[in-house]
C-alpha positions as CSV (number, residue, x, y, z in Angstrom):
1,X,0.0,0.0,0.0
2,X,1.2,3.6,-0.6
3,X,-0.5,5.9,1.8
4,X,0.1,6.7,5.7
5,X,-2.1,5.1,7.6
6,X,-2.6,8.7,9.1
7,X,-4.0,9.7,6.2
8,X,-7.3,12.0,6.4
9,X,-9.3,9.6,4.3
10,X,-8.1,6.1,5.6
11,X,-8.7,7.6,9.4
12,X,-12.1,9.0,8.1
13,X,-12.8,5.9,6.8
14,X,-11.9,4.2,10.2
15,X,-13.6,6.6,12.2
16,X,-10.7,8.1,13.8
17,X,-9.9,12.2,13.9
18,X,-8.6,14.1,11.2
19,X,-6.5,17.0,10.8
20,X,-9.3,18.2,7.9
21,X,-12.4,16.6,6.8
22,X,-11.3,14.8,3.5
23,X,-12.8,15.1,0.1
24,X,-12.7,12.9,-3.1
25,X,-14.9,13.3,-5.6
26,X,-16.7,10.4,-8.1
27,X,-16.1,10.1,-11.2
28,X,-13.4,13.4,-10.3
29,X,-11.3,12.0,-13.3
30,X,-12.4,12.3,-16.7
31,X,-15.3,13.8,-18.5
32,X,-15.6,17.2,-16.7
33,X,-11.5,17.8,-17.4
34,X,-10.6,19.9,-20.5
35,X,-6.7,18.0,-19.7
36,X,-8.9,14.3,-19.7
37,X,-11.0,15.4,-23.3
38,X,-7.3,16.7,-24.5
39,X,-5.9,13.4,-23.4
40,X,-8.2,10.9,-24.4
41,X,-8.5,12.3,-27.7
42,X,-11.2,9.6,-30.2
43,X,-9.8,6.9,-28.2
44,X,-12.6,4.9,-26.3
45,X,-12.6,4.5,-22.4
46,X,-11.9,0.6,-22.7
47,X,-8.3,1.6,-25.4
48,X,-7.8,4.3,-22.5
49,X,-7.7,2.0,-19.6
50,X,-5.6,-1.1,-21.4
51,X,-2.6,1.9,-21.6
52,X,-1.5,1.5,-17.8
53,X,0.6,5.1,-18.2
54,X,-2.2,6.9,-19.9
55,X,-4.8,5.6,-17.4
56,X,-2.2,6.4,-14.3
57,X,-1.7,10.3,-16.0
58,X,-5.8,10.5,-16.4
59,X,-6.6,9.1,-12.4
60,X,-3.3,12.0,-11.6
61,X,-5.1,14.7,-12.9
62,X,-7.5,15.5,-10.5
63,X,-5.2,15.3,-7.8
64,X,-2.9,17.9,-8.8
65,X,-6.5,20.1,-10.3
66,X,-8.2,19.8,-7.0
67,X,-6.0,18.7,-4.0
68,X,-8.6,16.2,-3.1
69,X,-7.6,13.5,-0.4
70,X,-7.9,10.3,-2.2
71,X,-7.2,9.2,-5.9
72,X,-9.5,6.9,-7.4
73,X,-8.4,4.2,-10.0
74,X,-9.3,5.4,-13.5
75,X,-11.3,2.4,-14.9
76,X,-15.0,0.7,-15.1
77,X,-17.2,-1.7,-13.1
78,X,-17.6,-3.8,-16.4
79,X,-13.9,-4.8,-16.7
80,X,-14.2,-8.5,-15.2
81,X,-16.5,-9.2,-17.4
82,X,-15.5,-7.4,-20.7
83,X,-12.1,-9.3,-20.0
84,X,-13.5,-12.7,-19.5
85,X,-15.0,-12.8,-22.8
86,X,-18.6,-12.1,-21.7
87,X,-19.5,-9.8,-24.7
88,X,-19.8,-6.4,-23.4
89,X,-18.8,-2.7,-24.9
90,X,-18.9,0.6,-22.9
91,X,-21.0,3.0,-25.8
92,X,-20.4,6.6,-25.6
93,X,-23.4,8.2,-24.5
94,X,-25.5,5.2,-22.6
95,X,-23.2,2.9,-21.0
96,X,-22.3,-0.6,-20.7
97,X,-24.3,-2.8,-24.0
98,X,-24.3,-6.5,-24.1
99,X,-25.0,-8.0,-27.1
100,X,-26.2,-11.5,-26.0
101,X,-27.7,-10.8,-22.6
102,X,-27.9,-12.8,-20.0
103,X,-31.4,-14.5,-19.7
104,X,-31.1,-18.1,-18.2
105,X,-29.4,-20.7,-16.7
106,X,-27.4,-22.0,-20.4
107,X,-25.8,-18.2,-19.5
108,X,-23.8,-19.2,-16.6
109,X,-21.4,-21.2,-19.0
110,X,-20.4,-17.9,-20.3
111,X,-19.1,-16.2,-17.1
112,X,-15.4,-17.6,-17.1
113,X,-13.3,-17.5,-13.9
114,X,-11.4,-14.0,-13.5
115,X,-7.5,-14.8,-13.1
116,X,-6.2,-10.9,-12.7
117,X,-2.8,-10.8,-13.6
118,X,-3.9,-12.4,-17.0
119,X,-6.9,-11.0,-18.1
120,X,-6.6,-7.4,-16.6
121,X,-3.1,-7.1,-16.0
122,X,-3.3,-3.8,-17.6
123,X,-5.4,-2.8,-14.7
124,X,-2.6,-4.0,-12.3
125,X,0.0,-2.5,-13.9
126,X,-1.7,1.1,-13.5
127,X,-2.7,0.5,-9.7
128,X,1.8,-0.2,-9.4
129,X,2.4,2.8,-11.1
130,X,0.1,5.3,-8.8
131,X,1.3,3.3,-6.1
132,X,4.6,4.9,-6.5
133,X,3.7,8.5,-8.1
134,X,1.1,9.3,-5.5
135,X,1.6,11.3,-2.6
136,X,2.0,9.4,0.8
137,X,-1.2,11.3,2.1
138,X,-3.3,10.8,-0.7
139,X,-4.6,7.2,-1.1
140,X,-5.7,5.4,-4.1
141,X,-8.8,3.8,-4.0
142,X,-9.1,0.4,-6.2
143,X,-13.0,-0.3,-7.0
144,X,-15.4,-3.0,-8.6
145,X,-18.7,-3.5,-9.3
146,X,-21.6,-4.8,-7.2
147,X,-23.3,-8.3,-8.1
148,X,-26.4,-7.0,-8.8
149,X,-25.2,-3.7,-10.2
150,X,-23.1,-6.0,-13.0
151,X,-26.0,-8.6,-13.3
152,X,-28.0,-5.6,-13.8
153,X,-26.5,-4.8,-17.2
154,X,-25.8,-8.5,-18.3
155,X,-30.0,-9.3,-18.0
156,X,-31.1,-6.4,-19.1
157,X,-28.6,-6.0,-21.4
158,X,-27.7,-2.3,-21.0
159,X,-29.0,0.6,-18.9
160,X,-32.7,0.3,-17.4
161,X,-34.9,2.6,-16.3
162,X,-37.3,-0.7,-14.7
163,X,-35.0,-3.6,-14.2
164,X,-37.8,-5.4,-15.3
165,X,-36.0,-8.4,-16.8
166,X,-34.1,-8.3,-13.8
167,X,-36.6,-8.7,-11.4
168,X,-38.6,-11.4,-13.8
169,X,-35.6,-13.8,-13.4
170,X,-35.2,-13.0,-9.7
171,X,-38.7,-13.7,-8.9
172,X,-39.0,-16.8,-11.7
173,X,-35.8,-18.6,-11.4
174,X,-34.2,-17.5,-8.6
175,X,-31.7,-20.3,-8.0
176,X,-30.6,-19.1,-11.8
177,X,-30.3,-15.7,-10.0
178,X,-28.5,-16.7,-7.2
179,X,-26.0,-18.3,-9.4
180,X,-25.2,-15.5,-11.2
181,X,-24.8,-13.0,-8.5
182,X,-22.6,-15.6,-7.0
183,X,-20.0,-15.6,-10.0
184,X,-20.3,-11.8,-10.1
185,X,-19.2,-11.8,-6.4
186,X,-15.8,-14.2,-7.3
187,X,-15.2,-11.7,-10.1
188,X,-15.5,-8.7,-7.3
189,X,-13.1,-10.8,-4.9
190,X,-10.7,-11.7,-7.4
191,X,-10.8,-8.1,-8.7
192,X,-10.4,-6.3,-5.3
193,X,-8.1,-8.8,-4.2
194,X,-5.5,-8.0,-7.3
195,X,-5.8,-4.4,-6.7
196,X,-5.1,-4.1,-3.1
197,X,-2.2,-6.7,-3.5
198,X,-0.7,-4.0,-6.2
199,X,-0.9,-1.1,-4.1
200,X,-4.5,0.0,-3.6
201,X,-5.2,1.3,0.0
202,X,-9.3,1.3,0.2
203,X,-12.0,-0.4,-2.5
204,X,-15.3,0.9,-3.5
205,X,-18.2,-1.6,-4.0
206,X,-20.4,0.8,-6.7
207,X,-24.0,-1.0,-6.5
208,X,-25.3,2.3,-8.3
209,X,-28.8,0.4,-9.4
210,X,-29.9,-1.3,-6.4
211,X,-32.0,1.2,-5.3
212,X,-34.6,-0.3,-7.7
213,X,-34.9,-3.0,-4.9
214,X,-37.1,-3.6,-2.2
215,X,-36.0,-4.0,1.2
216,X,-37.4,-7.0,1.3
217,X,-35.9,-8.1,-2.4
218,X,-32.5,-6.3,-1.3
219,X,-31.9,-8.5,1.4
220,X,-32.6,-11.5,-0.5
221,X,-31.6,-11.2,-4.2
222,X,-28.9,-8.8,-3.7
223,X,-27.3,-8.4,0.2
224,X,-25.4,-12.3,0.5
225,X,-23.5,-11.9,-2.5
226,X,-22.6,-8.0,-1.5
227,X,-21.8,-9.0,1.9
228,X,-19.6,-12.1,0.9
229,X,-17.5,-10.0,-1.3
230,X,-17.2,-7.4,1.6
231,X,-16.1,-10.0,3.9
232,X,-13.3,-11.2,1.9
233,X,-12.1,-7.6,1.6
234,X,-12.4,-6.7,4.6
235,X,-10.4,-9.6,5.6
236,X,-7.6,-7.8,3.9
237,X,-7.8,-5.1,6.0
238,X,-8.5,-2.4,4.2
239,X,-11.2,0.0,4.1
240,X,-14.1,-0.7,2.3
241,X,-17.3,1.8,0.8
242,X,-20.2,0.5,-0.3
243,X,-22.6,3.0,-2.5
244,X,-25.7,2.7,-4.2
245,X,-28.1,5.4,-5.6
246,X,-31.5,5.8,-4.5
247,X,-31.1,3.9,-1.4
248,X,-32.3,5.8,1.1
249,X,-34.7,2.4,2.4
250,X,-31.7,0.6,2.4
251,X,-29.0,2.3,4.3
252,X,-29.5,-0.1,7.1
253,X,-29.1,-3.2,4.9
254,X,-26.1,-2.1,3.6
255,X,-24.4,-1.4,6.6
256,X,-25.2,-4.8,7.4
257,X,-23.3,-6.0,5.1
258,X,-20.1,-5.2,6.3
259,X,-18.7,-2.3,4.5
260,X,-16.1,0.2,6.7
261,X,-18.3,3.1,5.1
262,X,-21.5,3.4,3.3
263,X,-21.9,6.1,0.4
264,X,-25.0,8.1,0.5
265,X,-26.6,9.9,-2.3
266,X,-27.8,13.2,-2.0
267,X,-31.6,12.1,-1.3
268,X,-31.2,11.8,2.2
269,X,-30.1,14.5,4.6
270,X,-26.7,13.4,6.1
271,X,-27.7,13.3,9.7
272,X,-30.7,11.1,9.0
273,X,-28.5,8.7,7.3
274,X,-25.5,8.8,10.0
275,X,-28.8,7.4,12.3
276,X,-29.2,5.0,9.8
277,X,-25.8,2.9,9.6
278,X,-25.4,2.6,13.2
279,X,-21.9,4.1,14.0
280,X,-20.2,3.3,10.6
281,X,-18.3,6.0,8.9
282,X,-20.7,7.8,5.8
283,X,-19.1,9.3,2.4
284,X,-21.4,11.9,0.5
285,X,-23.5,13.2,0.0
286,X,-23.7,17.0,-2.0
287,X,-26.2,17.0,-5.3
288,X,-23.8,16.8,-8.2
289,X,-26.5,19.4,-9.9
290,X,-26.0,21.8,-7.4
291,X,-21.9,22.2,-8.8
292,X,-23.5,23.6,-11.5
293,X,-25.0,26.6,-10.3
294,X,-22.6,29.7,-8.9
295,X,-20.1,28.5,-6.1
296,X,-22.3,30.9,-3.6
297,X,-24.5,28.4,-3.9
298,X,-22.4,25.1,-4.0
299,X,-21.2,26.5,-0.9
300,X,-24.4,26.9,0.8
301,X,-25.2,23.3,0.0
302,X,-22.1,22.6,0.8
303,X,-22.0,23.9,4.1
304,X,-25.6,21.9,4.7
305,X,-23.5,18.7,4.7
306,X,-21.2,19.6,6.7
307,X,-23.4,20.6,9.5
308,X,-25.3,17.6,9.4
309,X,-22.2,15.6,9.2
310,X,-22.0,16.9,12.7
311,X,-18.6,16.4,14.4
312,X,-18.1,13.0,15.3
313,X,-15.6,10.8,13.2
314,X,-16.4,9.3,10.3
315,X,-17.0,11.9,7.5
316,X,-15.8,11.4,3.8
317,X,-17.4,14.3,1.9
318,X,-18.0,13.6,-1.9
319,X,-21.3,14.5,-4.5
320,X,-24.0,11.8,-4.1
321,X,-23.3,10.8,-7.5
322,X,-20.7,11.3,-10.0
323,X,-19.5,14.7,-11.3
324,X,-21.6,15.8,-13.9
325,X,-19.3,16.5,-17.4
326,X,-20.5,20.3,-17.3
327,X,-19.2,20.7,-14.2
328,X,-16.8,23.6,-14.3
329,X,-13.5,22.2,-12.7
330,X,-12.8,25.7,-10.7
331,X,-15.8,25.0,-8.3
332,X,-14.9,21.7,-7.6
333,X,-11.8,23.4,-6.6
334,X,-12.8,25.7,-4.8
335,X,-15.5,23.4,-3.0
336,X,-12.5,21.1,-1.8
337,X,-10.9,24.6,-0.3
338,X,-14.1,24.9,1.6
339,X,-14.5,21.2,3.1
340,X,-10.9,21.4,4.4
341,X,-11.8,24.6,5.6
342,X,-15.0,23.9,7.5
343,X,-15.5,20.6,8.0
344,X,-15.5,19.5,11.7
345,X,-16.3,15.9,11.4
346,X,-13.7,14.3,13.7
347,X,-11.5,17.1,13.2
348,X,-8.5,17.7,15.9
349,X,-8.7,21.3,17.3
């Protein structure tokens, strides 16, 4: 691993006091950067993140732009799959596409074993190299997709606004289900478990789309697999987020599953989700539309957050989603200033 342990947003994540409240930012690498547009040129993300120096310069940039306090690995939830032959492509504008979805149990055949070093060696090689370019305070966060978040584009076979197929084949063939989310969560594992051995100091677990669940369907079609690849994370004791969109009705499920911190989105006030996750550390939660509005504003909102954050440990601020590509990079930077400024989450006097 490359960071201090004393860094702001590993003792965030662990709860512990902080000299400033730290800040990263998702999805702070990339579209909203005139340096990542000048950069990646016609080249698609998937060429971009095969080119370990490329994607090491491209997860850089928003360090130097923004001073934020962690680094997160420039590359997609769909690589384990893509790189085991599945059939997938990342198209510009909408997302992950699969041209021969997933629908039944013949499916399974064609969800290979992931062995890292092999199939995303690439991926490895760029995790060494920020490894030893970062700064010893600023950690680099290695990530992966959620089981149901990746079964979620494999069934219905790109974005969904319904997850209709998905919850068909939960609800009609559920042992099919379980069977998938259960190869998903040894390509998670196997994923994670490459990255951290190559430098990464914390994971993010994105389950963007399981607010389309239940309670009651979260905590049987989607929570074992989530919380078995948390476990074997955790194991490796590093810190672990877990965030998901829309889950307001789930906070307390997910905490259950073991993560070190749950990411919140931006529908939920702060406090009332600090209640929710019983002690564990939170990570959010500004609306990423507010950056777009004057930085009076932002700040405004910003300063919301913090307040509710309140000032016991365990504070990671961040937007509730990612940054929105007409975000103008200057009141990102600016909104870091002010979170180092005024946050008082666990902060030492």
């Amino acid at each position: 691993m490359t960071a201090a342990p004393s860094a702001p947003f590993l003792a965030a994540c662990r709860c512990e006091p902080v000299a400033h409240t730290p800040v990263w930012f998702m999805r702070q690498a990339g579209r909203s950067l005139p340096e990542y547009r000048a950069l990646k040129g016609d080249r698609s993300i998937l060429e971009v993140l095969t080119e370990p120096e490329l994607a090491a310069e491209i997860t850089l940039q928003p360090v130097r732009r923004y001073r934020v306090d962690a680094a997160i690995l420039f590359s997609d939830i769909i690589v384990p799959v893509w790189a085991t032959g599945f059939g997938v492509e990342i198209v510009a504008g909408r997302g992950p596409v699969v041209e021969h979805r997933f629908s039944g149990p013949a499916d399974l055949s064609r969800l290979g074993r992931l062995d890292p070093e092999t199939d995303t060696g690439y991926v490895l090689d760029t995790v060494r190299i920020l490894a030893r370019e970062l700064p010893a305070e600023v950690p680099l966060i290695g990530f992966a997709g959620a089981p149901f978040t990746v079964a979620s584009y494999l069934v219905e076979g790109g974005p969904s606004r319904d997850f209709a197929r998905v919850k068909g084949l939960m609800h009609r063939d559920p042992a099919t289900w379980e069977a998938l989310v259960d190869r998903l969560a040894e390509l998670a594992i196997d994923s994670l478990a490459a990255q951290v051995a190559a430098g990464a100091d914390a994971v993010q677990l994105f389950d963007s789309w399981v607010g389309a669940l239940s309670p009651r369907d979260y905590e049987r079609f989607a929570l074992p697999a989530t919380r078995r690849v948390l476990e074997a994370i955790g194991a490796l004791r590093v810190p672990t987020i877990l965030f998901g969109v829309g889950t307001g009705e789930l906070l307390g499920l997910m905490a259950s599953a073991g993560p070190s911190v749950v990411g919140v989105d931006w529908r939920v006030p702060l406090d009332a989700a600090r209640a929710r996750v019983g002690g564990l550390a939170v990570q959010g939660n500004l609306d990423p539309g507010a950056c777009l509005g004057p930085f009076e504003a932002v700040a405004n909102e910003a300063r919301d957050v913090l307040r509710r954050a309140g000032t016991e440990p365990g504070h990671v601020f961040n937007l509730g989603h990612g940054v929105l590509p007409e975000t103008d990079p200057g009141v990102l930077g600016a909104l870091v200033d002010l979170v180092h400024a005024e946050g008082r989450a666990g902060r030492v006097q």
